[in-house]
LUMTORKE-286124 format. One record per residue (C-alpha): residue in three letters; x, y, z. Coordinates in Angstrom, 2 decimals. Layout:
<pts>
aa|c1|c2|c3
ALA|X|Y|Z
...
</pts>
This chain:
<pts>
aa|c1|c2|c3
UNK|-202.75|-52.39|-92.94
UNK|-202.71|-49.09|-90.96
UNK|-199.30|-47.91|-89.13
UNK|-197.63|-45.18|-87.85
UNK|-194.71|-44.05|-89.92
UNK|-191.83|-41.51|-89.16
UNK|-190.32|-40.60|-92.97
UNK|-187.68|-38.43|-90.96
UNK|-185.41|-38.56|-87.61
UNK|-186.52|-35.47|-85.46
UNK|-189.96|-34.56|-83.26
UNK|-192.94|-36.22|-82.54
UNK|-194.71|-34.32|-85.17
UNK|-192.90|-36.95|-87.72
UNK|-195.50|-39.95|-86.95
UNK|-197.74|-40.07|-90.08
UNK|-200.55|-42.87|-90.10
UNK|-199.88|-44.94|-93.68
UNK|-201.05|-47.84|-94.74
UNK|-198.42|-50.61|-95.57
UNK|-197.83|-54.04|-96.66
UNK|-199.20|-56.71|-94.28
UNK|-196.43|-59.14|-93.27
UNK|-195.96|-62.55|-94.79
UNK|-195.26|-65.45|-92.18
UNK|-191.94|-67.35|-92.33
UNK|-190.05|-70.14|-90.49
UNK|-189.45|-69.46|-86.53
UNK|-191.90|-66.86|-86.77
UNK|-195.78|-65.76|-86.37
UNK|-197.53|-62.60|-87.12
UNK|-199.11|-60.90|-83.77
UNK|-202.40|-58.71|-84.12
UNK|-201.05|-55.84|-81.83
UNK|-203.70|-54.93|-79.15
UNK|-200.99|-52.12|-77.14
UNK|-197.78|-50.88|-77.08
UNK|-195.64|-49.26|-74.72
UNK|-193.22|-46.18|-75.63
UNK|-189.65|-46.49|-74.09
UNK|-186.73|-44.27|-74.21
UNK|-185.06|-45.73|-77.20
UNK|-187.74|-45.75|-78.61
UNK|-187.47|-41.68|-78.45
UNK|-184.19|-41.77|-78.92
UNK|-184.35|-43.77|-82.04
UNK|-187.11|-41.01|-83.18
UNK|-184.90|-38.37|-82.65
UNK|-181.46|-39.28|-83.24
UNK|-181.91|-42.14|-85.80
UNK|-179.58|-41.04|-88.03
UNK|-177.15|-40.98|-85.31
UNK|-177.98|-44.91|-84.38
UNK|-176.37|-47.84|-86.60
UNK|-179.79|-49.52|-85.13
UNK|-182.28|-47.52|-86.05
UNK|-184.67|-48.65|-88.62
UNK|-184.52|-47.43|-92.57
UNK|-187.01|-44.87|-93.34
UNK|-189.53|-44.61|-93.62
UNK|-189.92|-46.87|-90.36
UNK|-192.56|-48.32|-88.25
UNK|-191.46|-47.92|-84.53
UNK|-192.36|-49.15|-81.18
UNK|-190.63|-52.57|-79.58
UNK|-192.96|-53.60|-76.63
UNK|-196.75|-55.05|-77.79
UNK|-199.04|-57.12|-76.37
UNK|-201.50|-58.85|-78.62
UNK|-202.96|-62.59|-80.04
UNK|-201.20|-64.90|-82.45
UNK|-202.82|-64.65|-86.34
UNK|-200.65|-66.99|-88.15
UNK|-198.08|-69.18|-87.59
UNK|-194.71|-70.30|-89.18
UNK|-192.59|-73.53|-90.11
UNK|-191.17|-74.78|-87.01
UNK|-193.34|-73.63|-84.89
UNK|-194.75|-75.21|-82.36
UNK|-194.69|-74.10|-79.00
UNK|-197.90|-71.66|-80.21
UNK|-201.29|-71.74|-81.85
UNK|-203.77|-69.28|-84.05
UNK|-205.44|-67.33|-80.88
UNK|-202.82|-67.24|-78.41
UNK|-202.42|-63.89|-76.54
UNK|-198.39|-63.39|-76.61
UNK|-195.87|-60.07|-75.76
UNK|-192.81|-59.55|-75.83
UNK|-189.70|-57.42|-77.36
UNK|-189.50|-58.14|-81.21
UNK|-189.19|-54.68|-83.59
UNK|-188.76|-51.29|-84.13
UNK|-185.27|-51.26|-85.22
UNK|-182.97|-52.47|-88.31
UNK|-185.11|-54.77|-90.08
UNK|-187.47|-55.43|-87.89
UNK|-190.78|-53.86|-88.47
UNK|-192.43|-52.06|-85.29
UNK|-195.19|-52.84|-83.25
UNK|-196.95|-49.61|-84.00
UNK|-199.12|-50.90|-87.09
UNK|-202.17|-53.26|-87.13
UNK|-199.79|-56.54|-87.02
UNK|-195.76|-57.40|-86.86
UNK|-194.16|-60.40|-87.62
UNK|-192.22|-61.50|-84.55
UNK|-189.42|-64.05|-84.16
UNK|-191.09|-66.57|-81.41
UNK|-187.37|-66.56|-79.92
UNK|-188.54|-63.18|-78.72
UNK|-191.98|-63.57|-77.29
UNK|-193.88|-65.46|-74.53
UNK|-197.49|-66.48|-73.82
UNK|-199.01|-62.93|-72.05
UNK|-199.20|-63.08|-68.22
UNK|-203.05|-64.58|-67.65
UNK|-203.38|-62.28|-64.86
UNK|-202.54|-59.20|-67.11
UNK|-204.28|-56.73|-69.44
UNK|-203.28|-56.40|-72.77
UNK|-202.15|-52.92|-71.85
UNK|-200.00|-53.96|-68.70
UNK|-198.29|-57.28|-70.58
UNK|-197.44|-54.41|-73.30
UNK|-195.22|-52.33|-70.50
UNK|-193.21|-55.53|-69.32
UNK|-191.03|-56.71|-71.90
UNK|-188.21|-54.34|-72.72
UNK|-187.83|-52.95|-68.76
UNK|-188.64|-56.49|-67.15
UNK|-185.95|-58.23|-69.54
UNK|-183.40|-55.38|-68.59
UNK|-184.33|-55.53|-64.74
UNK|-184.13|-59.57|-64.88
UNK|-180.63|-59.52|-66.35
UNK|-178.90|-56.38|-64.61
UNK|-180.15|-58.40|-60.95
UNK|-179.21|-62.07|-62.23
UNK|-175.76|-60.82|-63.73
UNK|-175.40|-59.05|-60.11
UNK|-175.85|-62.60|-58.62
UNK|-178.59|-60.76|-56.67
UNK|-179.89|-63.34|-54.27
UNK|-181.86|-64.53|-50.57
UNK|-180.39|-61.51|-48.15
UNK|-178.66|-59.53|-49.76
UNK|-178.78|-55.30|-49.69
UNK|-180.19|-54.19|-52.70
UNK|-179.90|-50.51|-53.82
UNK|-181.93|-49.73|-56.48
UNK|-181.68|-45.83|-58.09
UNK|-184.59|-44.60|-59.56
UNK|-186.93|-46.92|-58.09
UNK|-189.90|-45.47|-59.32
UNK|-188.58|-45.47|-62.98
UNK|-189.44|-47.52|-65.77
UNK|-186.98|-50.27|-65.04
UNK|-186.56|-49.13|-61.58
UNK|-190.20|-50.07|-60.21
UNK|-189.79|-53.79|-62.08
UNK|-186.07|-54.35|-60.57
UNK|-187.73|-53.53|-57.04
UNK|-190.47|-55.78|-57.31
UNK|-188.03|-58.65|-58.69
UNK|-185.30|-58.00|-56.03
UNK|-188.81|-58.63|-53.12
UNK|-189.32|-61.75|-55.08
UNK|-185.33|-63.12|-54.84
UNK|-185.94|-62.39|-50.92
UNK|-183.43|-59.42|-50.76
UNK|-184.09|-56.56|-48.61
UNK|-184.44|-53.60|-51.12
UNK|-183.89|-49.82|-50.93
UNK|-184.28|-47.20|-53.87
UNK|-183.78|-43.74|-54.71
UNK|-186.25|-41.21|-55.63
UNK|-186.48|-37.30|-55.61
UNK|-190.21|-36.69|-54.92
UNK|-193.18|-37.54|-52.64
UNK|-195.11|-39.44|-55.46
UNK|-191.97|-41.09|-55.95
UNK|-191.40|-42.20|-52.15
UNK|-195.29|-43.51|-51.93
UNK|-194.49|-45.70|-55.46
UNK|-191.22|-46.99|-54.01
UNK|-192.65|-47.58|-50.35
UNK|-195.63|-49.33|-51.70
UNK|-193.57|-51.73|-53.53
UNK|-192.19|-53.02|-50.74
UNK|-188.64|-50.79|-50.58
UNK|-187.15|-48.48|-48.34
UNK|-186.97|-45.16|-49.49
UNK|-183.80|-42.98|-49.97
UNK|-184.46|-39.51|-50.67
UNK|-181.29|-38.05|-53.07
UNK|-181.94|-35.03|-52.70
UNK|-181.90|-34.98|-48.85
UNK|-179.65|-37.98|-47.61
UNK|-176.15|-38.04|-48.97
UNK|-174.43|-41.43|-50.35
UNK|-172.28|-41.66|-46.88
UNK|-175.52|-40.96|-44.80
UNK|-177.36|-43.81|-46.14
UNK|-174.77|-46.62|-46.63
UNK|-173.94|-45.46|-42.83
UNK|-177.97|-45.67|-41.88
UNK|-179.21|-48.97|-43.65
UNK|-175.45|-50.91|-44.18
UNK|-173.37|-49.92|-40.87
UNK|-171.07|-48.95|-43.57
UNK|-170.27|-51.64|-45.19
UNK|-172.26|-50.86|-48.46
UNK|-174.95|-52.60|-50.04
UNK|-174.31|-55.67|-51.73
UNK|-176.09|-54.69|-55.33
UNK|-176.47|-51.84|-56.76
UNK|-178.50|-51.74|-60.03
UNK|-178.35|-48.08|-61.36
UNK|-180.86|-46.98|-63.92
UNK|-179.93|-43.55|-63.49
UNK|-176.64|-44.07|-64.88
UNK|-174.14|-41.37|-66.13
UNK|-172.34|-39.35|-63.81
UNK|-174.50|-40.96|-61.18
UNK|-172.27|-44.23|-60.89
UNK|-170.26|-42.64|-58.90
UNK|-172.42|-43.12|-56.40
UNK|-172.89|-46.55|-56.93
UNK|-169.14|-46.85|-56.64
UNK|-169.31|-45.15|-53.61
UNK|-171.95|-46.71|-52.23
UNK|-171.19|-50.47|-53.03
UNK|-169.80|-53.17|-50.29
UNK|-166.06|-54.47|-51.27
UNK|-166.35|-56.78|-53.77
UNK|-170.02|-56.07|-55.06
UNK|-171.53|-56.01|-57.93
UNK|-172.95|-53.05|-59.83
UNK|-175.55|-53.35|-63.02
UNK|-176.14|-50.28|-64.54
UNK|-178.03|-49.17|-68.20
UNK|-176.41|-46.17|-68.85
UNK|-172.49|-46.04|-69.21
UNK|-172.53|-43.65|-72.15
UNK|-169.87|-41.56|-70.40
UNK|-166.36|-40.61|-69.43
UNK|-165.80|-41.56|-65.72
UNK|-162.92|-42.78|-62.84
UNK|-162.72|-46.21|-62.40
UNK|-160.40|-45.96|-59.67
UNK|-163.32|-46.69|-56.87
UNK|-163.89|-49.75|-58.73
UNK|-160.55|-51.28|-58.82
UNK|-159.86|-50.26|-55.17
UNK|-163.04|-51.52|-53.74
UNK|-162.91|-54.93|-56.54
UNK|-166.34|-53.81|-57.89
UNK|-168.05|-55.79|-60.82
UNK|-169.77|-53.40|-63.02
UNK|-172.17|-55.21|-65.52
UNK|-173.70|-53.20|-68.30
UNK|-176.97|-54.39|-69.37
UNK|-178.12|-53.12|-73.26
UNK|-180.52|-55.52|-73.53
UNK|-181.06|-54.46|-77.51
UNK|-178.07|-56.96|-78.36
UNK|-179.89|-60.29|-79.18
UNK|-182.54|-58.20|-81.70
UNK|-179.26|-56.03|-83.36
UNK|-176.87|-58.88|-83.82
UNK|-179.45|-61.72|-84.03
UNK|-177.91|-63.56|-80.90
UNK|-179.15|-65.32|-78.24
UNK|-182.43|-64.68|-78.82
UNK|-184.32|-67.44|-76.93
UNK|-182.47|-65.81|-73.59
UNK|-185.12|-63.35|-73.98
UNK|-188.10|-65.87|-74.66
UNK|-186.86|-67.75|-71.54
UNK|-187.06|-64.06|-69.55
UNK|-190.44|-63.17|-70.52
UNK|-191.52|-67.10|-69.61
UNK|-190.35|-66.40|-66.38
UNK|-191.32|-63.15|-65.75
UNK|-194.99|-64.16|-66.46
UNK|-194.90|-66.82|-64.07
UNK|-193.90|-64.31|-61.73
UNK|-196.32|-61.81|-62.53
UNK|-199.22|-64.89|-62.21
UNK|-197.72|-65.81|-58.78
UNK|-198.47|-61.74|-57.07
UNK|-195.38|-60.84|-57.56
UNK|-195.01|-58.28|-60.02
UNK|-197.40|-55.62|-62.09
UNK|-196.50|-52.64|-63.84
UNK|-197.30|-49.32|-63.04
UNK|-199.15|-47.76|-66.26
UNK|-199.53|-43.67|-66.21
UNK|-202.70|-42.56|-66.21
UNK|-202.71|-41.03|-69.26
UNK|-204.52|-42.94|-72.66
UNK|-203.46|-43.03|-76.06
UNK|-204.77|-44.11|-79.08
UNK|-202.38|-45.50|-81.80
UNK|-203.53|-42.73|-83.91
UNK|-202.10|-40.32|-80.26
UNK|-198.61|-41.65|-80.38
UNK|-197.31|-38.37|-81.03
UNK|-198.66|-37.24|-78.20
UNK|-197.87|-40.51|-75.71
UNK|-194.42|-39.57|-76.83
UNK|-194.86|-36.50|-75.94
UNK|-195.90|-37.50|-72.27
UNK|-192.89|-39.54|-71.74
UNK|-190.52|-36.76|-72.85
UNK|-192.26|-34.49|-70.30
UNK|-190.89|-36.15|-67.68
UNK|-194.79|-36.19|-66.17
UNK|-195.56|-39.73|-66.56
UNK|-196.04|-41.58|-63.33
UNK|-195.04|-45.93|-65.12
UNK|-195.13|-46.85|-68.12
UNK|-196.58|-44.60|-71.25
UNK|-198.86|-47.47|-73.47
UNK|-200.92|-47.21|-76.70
UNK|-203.52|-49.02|-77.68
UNK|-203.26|-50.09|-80.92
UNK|-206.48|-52.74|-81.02
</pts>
């Protein structure tokens, strides 16, 4: 079957189209005819810095984690789906696990849900990976009926789903953006917009909190931006944040009693625990998507699976405006 291949760690310019071994079915498992496939950060980062990674995939590799597609075969044990389902999830493109950039992927059904009815094949494909991170960083927060919810980067990847699912818990929401497409994304997804660049941390906890702080923060922009979220958080509240990969104080957070939950949602597909958490997420998350409550932005940009050089390219640019997606089908 036809893939794309990376035989070494660096640029874009590594994807090679191959043809490889079709996968065999086993126990807990089915093999997915991949329709699209969305392109994530990791997923870059993996492409770049492989080498670097104790998760990245042996070379040469078949890439991508995020596919939408229908059900071809189906292993022992399984029964929960049939030959001709349309599924997506989060199930590949590092260690072991084959990618969903090829024809098919075998997919442990621990990590995969029926597709959202209401959904494309191409907008199930951009939910899994930033829908399963936005669902845990807000449930671990205890985010609930409300509450103040700050959301930075709003308009992001995982930013635009963790607004939308915030609306549905019946919080009131606010997020951070730097741009005027940005504020129209954010304000049309039901938020309050906070312009970074413009309104300092004090301003806006003073405007929209009397002070107090907000009661969640979930930080996608992570790094030396949790300071903010430190500063910015009510005594006591909770902080979720994806990116901790950094030196920082932690003095705000013992003084103000802040939780601070990191959410790598990677950890069930690297260590091969608690899997069916992640089945459970996506379950949910299409019932919310079914209800009206939820749909992912997609860029306006198209790419073939044979363009994934160049989808990855998009995403790097820092141009996209959602999710980047390939179809594969």
């Amino acid at each position: 079957m036809k893939a794309m291949v990376i035989n070494e760690f660096g640029g874009s310019e590594q994807f090679t189209q191959n043809d490889i071994a079709e996968p065999t079915v086993k126990a807990g498992h089915v093999i997915v005819r991949i329709a699209a496939s969305s392109v994530n950060t990791i997923d870059m980062m993996i492409r770049q810095s492989g080498a670097d990674l104790p998760f990245a995939p042996q070379l040469p590799g078949v890439l991508g984690m995020d596919f939408a597609g229908t059900i071809e075969a189906v292993g022992e044990g399984v029964t929960e789906y049939k030959v001709g389902d349309e599924v997506y999830g989060c199930a590949g493109g590092l260690g072991d696990l084959q990618g969903s950039l090829a024809e098919k992927m075998l997919a442990d059904v621990r990590l995969i849900a029926h597709k959202p009815a209401s959904l494309s094949m191409k907008e199930a494909a951009a939910i899994p990976l930033v829908g399963i991170t936005a669902f845990e960083g807000l449930t671990r927060a205890l985010t609930g009926e409300g509450q103040n919810v700050l959301v930075h980067g709003g308009a992001g990847g995982v930013g635009h789903i963790a607004v939308q699912l915030a609306k549905h818990m019946k919080a009131s929401v606010f997020a951070t953006g730097g741009s005027d497409e940005q504020k129209d994304i954010i304000e049309s997804l039901g938020a309050t917009y906070i312009d970074f660049r413009s309104e300092s941390v004090e301003d806006y906890v003073s405007k929209y909190t009397s002070g107090n702080g907000f009661d969640v923060i979930f930080d996608t922009v992570g790094g030396n931006n949790l300071q903010n979220s430190f500063a910015a958080a009510k005594l006591n509240g909770q902080i979720s944040t994806t990116l901790s990969l950094l030196e920082t104080d932690l003095s705000p957070v013992h003084f103000r009693g802040l939780s601070l939950n990191v959410v790598f949602m990677l950890l069930p597909m690297i260590h091969n625990v608690g899997r069916e958490a992640h089945g459970e997420i996506l379950k949910q998350l299409a019932s919310i998507v079914d209800a009206g409550a939820l749909k992912p932005i997609i860029d306006a940009e198209n790419f073939t699976f044979e363009q994934i050089a160049q989808a990855h390219d998009r995403l790097a640019s820092g141009k996209a405006v959602g999710k980047v997606v390939v179809t594969v089908e």
